[in-house]
N, C-alpha and C positions, 0 to 999 in steps of 0.2 A: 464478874466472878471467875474463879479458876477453872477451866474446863472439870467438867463431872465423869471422873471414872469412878467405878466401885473396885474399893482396898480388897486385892487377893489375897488368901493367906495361901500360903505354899505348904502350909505345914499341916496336910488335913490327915486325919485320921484315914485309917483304909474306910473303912464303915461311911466315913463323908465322902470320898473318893467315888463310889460305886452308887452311893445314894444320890450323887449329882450326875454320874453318866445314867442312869437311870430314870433322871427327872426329864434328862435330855431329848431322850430319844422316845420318850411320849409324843414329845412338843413338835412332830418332826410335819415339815411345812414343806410345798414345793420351790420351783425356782422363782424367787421376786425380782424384779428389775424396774425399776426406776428410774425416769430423767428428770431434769432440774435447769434454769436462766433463772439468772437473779442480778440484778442490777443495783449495785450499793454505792450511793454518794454520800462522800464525808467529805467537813467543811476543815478535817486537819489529819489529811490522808497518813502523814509520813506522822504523826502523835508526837509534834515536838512544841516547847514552848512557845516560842515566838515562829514569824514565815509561816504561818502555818499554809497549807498546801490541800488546794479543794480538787477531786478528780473523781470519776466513777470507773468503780470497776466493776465489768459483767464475769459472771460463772457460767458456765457449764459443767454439770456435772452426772453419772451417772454411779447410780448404786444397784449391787447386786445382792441378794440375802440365799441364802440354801439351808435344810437341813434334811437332811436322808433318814427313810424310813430306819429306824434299828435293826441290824443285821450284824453281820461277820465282819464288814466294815461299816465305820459310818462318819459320816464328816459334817464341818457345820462352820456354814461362809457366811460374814458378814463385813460388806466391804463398800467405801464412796470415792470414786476420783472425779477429782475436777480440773479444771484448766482456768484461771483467771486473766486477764488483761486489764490493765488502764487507761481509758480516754485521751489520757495526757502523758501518757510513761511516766509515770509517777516512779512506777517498778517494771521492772522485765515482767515478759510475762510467764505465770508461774503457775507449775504443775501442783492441786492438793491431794491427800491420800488417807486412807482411814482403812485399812485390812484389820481383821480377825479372823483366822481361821483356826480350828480341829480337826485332827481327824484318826482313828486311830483303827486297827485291823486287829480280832482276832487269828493267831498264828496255829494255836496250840488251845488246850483248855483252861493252859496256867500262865501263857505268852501273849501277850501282843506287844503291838508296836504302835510308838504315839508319834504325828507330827502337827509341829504347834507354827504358825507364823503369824507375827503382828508386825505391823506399820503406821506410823505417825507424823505426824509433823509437830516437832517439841522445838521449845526456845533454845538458842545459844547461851544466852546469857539472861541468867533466871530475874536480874537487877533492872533490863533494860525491857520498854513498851516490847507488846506482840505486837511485830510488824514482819513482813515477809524478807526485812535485812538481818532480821534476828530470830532466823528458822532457817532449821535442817532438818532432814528428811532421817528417821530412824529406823532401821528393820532387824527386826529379834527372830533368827529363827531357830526352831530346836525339834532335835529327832532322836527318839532312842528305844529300845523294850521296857516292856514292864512283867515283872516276874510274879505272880501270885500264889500265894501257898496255903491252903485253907490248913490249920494245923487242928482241930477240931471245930465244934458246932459253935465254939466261944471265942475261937482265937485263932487270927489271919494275920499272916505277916505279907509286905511288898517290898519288892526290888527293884528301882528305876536305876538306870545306867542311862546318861545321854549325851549330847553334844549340842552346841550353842553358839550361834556366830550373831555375831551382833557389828553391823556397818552403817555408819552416818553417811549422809549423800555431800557434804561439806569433809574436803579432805583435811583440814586444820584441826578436824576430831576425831577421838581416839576410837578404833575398831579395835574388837576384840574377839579370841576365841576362849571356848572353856567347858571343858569337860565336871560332869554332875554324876557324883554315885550316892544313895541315898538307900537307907533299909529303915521299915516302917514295921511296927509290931503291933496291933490293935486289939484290946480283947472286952467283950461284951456283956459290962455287968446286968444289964439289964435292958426289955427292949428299947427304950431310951437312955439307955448311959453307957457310953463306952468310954476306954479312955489307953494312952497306951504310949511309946516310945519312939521318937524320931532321931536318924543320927543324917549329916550330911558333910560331902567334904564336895567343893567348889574351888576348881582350880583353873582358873581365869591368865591369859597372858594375851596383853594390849600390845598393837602397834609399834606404841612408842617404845617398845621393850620391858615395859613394868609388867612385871608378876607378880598376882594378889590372890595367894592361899586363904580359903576360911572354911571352918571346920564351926558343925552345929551341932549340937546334943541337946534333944526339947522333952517334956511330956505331952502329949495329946490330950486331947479332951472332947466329948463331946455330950449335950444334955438335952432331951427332946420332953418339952410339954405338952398337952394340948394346944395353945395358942401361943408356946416360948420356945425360940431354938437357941442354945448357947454352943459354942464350938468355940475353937484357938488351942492355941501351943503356948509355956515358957520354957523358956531354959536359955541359952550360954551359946556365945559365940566366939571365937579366937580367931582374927585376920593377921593374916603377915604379908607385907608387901614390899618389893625387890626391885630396884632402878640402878644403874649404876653402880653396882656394888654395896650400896646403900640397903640399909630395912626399917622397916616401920611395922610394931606389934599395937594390934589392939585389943580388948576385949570389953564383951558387952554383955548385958543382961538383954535376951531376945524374945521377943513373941508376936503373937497376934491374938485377933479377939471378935470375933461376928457373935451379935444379940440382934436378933431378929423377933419382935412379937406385933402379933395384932391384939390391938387394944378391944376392936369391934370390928365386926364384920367389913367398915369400910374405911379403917384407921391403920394404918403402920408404921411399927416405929421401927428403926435397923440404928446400930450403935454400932461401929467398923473401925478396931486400928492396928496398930503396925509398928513392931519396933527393930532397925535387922540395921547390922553392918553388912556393907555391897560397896558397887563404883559403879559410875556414871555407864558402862556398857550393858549393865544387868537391865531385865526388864520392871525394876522397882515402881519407874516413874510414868509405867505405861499403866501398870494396874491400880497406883494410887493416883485421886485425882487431886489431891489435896497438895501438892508440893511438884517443884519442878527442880532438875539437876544443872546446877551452873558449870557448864562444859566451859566454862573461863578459867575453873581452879582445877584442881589435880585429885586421881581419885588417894584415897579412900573416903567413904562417907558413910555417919551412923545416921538414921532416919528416925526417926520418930513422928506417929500421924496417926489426928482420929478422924471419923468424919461419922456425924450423924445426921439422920435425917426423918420427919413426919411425914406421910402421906394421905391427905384426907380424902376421901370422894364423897360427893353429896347426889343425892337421888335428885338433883336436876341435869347430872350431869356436867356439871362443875367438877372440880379436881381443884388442889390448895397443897404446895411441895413447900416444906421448909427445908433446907439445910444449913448445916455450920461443922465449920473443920478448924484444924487449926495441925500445924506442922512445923517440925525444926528437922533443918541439914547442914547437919556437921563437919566439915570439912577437914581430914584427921592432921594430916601435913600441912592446914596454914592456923591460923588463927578466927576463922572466917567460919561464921553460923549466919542463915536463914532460918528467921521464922514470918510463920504465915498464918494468921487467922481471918478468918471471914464467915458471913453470911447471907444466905439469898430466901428469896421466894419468888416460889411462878404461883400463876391465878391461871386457870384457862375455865372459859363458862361460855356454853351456847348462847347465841343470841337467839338465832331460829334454828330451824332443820338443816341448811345449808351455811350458816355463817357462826362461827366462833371467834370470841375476844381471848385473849392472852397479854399479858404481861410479866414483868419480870424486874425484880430492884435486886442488887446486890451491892455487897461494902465488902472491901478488902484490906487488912493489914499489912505490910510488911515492914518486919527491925531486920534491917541488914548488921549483925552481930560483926564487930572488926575494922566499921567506919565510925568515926564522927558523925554525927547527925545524919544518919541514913533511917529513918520513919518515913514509910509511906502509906499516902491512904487512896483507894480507888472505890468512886463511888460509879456503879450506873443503873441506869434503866431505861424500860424498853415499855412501849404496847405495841398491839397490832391486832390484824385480824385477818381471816381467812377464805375465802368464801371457796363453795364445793359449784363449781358448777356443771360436772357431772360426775357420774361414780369413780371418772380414773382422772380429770384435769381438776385441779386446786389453784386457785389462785391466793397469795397470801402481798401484804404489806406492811411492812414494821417502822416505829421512827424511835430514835435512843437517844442517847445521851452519855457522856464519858467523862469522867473528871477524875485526874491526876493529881493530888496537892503530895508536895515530898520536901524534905529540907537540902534536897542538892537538887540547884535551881534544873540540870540539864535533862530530870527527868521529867516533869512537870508535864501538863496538856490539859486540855480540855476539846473533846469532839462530839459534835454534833452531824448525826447520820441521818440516811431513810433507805429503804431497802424495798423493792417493786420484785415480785418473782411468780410464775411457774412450774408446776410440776404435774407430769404425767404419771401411772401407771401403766405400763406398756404388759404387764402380766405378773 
């Protein structure tokens, strides 16, 4: 299955905006730190047709989690690096990354100032296996004020101004810088319904010399039940992009859309999507999990993505997660669409007090829109278990399975894995 992010909507109402920094800083936890050894043999390391290529690679990794009491500043780290190797140099050996961080200071009573940095490790090329010859290292980071204006008991308006640099660790890919000014108008028909005006202008210039203008105009929304949250933006977008002399206009019908409801006390459903013109240096593909940017084509690109998903819990302590997505990425300057649907499930269910089962199936689609017979389909699955054998060491073991069927023979595989690890608590 696709790595699982949850779809950001950028487009939140003030009223969503303050009721999420506000959820935040209940939740506020000390410092967590984490290590990790894990040992992964697969019997077709490098995911190619034929040769296939058996080798284990060991991890090391350590994760660190933060979030500070709520105050005048407050920030909130959630971050895993690793270090991999091969038995057999299959691959160099290779640094992994996973940053989140927030954090933002009140200045004034109507001022602050926000700094955002994320890091990933995303595909080069969205068409070809994850493997570590087709990854590069991504970092989004961004800083600016935020200006708040309570205009009455009914109606707040916001002011973000910021800056954005976005750099790949593969110099063959495009870095970028780009300036954000954005004004928000919110006003509160009732204590669940607010709904209100978003305008934004995004002025992005890449490495390679292209500059890609886009200008947003939305309405807000947002509707609170008992047991239903609905929230999202639509409206209008307009990109212009500049290379050589050259332009390229687009324009799109834009939004997003979070439904959140529990059905029953141990039931959730979330219904999450996305539709926005951007380019491959935005951080589109870090907040959506359902779709990946093919850094082999050129930007502009209109996205469209939903992802849903059930969450059940059962009074044995069992848990049962369905999800399914589905994703298209347009590529404005070729001819060239990605689309992507799929589905998974995890199981996880105590066995005793110290040892839990897990497992996991998922199926994947992709139509490479602009080739001849480009259908692929990736099926896998996995079980394992975990045992506790004290409050801070875990010991876990997993075996899977991977299969590749596509109509252009060079992408094809089938892998067969097992996976030996632990992990600490160190505080």
């Amino acid at each position: 299955m696709a790595r699982a992010r949850i779809i950001g909507c950028r487009k939140l109402s003030v009223a969503g905006v303050a009721l999420a920094l506000a959820g935040a800083s209940v939740l506020a936890e000390p410092v967590r730190i984490d290590g990790s050894v894990e040992g992964r043999y697969s019997d077709n390391m490098e995911r190619t047709p034929t040769d296939e290529t058996s080798d284990i690679e060991t991890i090391t990794s350590l994760g660190v989690s933060y979030r500070s009491d709520p105050g005048r500043c407050n920030a909130d780290l959630s971050s895993r690096f690793g270090y991999g190797y091969w038995l057999d140099d299959t691959y160099d050996p290779e640094i992994y990354s996973n940053l989140d961080f927030f954090g933002d200071c009140q200045m004034t009573d109507n001022v602050s100032w926000e700094l955002t940095d994320q890091l990933r490790d995303v595909d080069q090329n969205s068409r070809e296996a994850d493997t570590p010859n087709n990854t590069t290292r991504k970092n989004v980071f961004r800083t600016g004020p935020v200006l708040n204006v309570r205009l009455s008991q009914v109606d707040e308006t916001e002011f973000r101004v910021a800056y954005q640099q976005t750099d790949y660790s593969e110099p063959e890919e495009p870095d970028s810088e780009r300036y954000l000014g954005s004004a928000a108008w919110n006003h509160m028909f009732s204590s669940g319904t607010t709904a209100g005006l978003f305008a934004e202008m995004d002025r992005a210039e890449l490495d390679t010399g292209q500059e890609i203008d886009t200008d947003t105009l939305a309405v807000t929304f947002t509707k609170q039940w008992v047991v239903t949250r609905l929230s999202g933006s639509i409206g209008a977008s307009q990109l212009e992009s500049r290379l050589n002399g050259s332009g390229t206009e687009a324009e799109a019908i834009v939004g997003d859309l979070l439904l959140e409801r529990e059905i029953n006390p141990s039931t959730l459903l979330s219904v999450q999507a996305t539709r926005e013109l951007t380019d491959q240096t935005s951080n589109l593909d870090i907040q959506i999990g359902s779709f990946v940017f093919n850094l082999e084509q050129t930007a502009p690109v209109e996205v469209t993505a939903i992802r849903g998903s059930l969450d059940k819990r059962f009074s044995n302590g069992s848990r049962l997660l369905f999800t399914a997505y589905g994703a298209a990425t347009d590529y404005l300057l070729t001819d060239l669409t990605d689309y992507r649907a799929g589905l998974g499930v995890n199981y996880r269910r105590p066995v005793s007090q110290v040892v839990n089962f897990t497992s996991d199936i998922g199926y994947d689609f992709y139509d490479y829109g602009g080739e001849i017979d480009s259908n692929d389909h990736v099926i896998d699955v996995a079980v394992g278990l975990d045992y506790q054998m004290s409050r801070k060491l875990v010991v876990n073991g997993r075996v899977g399975h991977e299969r590749r069927e596509s109509e252009v023979a060079s992408r094809e595989y089938n892998e067969n894995w097992i996976l030996l690890g632990l992990s600490y608590q160190f505080r």
